[in-house]
N, C-alpha and C positions, 0 to 999 in steps of 0.2 A: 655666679661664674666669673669668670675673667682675673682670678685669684693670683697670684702670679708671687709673693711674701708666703714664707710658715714661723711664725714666732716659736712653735714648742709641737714636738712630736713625743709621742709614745708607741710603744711596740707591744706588741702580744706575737707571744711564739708559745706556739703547741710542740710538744716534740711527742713523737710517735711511741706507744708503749709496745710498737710491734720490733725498733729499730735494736741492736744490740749496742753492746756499751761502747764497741769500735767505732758502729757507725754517728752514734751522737758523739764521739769526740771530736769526729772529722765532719760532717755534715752542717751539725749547727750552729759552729762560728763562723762557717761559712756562710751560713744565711743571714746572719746576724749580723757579720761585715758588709756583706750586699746591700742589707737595709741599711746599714749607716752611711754606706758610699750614695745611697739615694738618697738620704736626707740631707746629703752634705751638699750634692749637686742642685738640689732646693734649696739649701741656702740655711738650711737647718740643722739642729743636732737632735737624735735622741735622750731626753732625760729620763728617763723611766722606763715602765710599763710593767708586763707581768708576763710569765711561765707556766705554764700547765701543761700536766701529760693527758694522751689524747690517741684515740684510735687512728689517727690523720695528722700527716705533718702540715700546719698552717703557719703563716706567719701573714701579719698586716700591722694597721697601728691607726691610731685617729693627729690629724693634724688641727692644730688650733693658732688661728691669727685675729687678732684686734686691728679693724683696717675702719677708713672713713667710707661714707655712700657714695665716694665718686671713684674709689678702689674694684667696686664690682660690677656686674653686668647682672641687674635683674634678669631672668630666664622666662621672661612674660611677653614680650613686646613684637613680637613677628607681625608682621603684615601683608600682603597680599602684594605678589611681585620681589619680594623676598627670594633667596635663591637658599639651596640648603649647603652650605661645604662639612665633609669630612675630610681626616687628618691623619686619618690612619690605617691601611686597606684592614678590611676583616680576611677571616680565615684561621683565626689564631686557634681554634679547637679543633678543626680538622685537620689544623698541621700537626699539632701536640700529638693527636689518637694515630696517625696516620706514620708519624714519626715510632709509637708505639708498638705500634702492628707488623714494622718489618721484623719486630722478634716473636712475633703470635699467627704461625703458616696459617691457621683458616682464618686471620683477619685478613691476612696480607694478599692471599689469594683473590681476594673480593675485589682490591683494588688495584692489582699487579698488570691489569689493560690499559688501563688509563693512567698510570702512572709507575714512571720509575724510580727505584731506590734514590740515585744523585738527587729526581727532583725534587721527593720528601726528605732526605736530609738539607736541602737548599731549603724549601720551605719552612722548615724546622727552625732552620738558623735566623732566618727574618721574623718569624713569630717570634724568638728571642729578643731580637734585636730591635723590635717595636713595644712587647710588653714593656722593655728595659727602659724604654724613653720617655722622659717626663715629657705633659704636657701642656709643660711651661712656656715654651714659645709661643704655639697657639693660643695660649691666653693672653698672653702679651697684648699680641697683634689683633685679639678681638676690639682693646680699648682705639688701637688706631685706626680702624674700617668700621667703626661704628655698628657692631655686631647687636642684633635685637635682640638674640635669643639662646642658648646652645646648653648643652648638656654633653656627659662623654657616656657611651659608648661599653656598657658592662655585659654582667648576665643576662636582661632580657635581649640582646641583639638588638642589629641596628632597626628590625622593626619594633620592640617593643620600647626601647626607649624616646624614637619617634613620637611614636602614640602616647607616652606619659608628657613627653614636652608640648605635642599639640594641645592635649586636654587644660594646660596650666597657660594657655594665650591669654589675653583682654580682647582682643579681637576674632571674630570668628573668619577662622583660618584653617585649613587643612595642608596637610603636609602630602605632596606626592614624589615618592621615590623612580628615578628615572634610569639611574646608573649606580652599581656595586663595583666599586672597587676591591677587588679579591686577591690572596696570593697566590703566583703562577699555578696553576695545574688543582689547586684545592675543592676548584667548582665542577670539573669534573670527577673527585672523590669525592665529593658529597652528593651528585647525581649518582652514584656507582652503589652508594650505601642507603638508597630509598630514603627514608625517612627520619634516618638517625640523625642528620644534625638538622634540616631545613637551611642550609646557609643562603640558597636564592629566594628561598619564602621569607626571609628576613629571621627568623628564627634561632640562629645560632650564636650559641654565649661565645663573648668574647672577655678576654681578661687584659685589663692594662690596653682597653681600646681607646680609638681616640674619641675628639671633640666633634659632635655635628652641630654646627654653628649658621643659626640666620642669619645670614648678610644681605643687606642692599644689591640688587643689583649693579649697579656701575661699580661696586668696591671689592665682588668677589673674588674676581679673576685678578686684580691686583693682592688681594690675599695670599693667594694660590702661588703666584711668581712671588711674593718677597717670603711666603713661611720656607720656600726650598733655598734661599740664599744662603750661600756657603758663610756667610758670618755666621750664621746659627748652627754650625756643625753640620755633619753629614748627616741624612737619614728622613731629616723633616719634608714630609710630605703634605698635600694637599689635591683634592677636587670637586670639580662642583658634582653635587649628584643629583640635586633634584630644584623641585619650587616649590614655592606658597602660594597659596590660592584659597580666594572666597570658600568656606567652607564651615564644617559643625564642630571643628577642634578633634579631626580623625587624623590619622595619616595612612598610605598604603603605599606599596610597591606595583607599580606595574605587570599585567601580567608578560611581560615579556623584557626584562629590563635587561639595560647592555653591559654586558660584563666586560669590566676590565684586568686586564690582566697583570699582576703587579709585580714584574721581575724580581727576585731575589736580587739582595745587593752582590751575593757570594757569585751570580749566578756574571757574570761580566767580567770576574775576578778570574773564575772557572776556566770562562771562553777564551780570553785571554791567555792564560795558564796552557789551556790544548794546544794556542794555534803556536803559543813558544816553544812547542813539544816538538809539534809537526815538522815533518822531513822539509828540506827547500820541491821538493816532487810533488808534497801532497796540497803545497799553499800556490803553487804555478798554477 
């Protein structure tokens, strides 16, 4: 980990055999420019790759760098007293389905108590807006806090990728989750929807998540304050969630852990937006 250089990309795009011929003319250079605008912001270009049609539209690609061993962060070395930071709230698949649902009336119904349309389109647009973000800063910033350990944050959720990074320690160490950072309103639709995603049991895929990263204690919270500095662009986020401790190389979540709630960026933009609306009557 701690990669932060990509020598050469390649792309693989599916395009969908269900799409018409309109929609592949408009669709996939659009996704194909996207890809490239993300490999350019890495510092890379695409050369290659390949094409295939496919009952699902995918796109990805494999990135390859030739770096020396003081270039990365083996992902082995946690130790006890250790603190755990992520980089990036979760919630990204219950915003996605939930953003879904306001056009599916018995989805929407489910979750239409606990949440309103404005807040899943807010959440919507920050799930965007975090998949979209490399996590290139963060790894940056892992070589100057002397990060031990960290992995990012995919389809197993932030528990099961815990658990695959505890098992891969040299020291026997266990991972306990303390705090979830979530976005606004998401953990109440995933409580509303039973069992469908688990996003406070840890169980909820996330796409394009962040870094959870072992750090030292005394360097975390210094982490934490320089990954949000405004040199690094808007959006970079950080918190501490949990610690290391003597342990069998498990990790767990707390049964009761504290949710944090992670404003939309649109959502300050919004508030702002109303109170320019409002009458000089309704701001007195």
């Amino acid at each position: 980990m701690g990669i932060t250089e990509c020598d050469n990309m390649l792309m693989l795009l599916s395009v969908s055999q269900k799409m018409s011929e309109q929609e592949r003319e408009i669709i996939m250079p659009l996704m194909i420019r996207g890809f490239r605008d993300a490999a350019e912001e890495g510092g890379t270009s695409v050369t290659g790759g390949q094409t295939v049609i496919n009952p699902w539209i995918i796109i990805g690609g494999v990135a390859t760098v030739v770096c020396q061993p003081n270039e990365f962060i083996m992902p082995h070395n946690a130790i006890p007293g250790d603190v755990l930071v992520l980089t990036k709230p979760l919630g990204t698949q219950v915003a996605v389905n939930a953003h879904q649902w306001l056009e599916i009336p018995e989805r929407w119904n489910k979750i239409k108590l606990v949440v309103s349309k404005e807040d899943v389109e807010l959440a919507y647009q920050e799930a965007m807006l975090n998949m979209a973000m490399l996590n290139r800063t963060a790894a940056a910033l892992m070589h100057t806090f002397n990060a031990h350990a960290a992995t990012d944050i995919t389809g197993f959720g932030i528990l099961g990728h815990a658990q695959n990074l505890a098992k891969e320690q040299r020291s026997e160490v266990s991972f306990v989750i303390h705090n979830l950072p979530i976005i606004a309103k998401m953990a109440a639709v995933s409580k509303a929807c039973g069992t469908v995603f688990g996003l406070l049991q840890g169980t909820s895929a996330e796409t394009s998540g962040g870094l959870l990263i072992c750090l030292p204690r005394e360097q975390a919270a210094r982490f934490c304050a320089e990954v949000k500095s405004p040199k690094y662009g808007e959006g970079h986020q950080a918190w501490i969630i949990g610690i290391v401790e003597k342990g069998n190389r498990t990790a767990r979540i707390i049964d009761k852990p504290r949710i944090i709630e992670v404003a939309p960026r649109g959502a300050t933009a919004s508030a702002q937006e109303n109170n320019s609306n409002a009458s000089p009557e309704s701001i007195s």
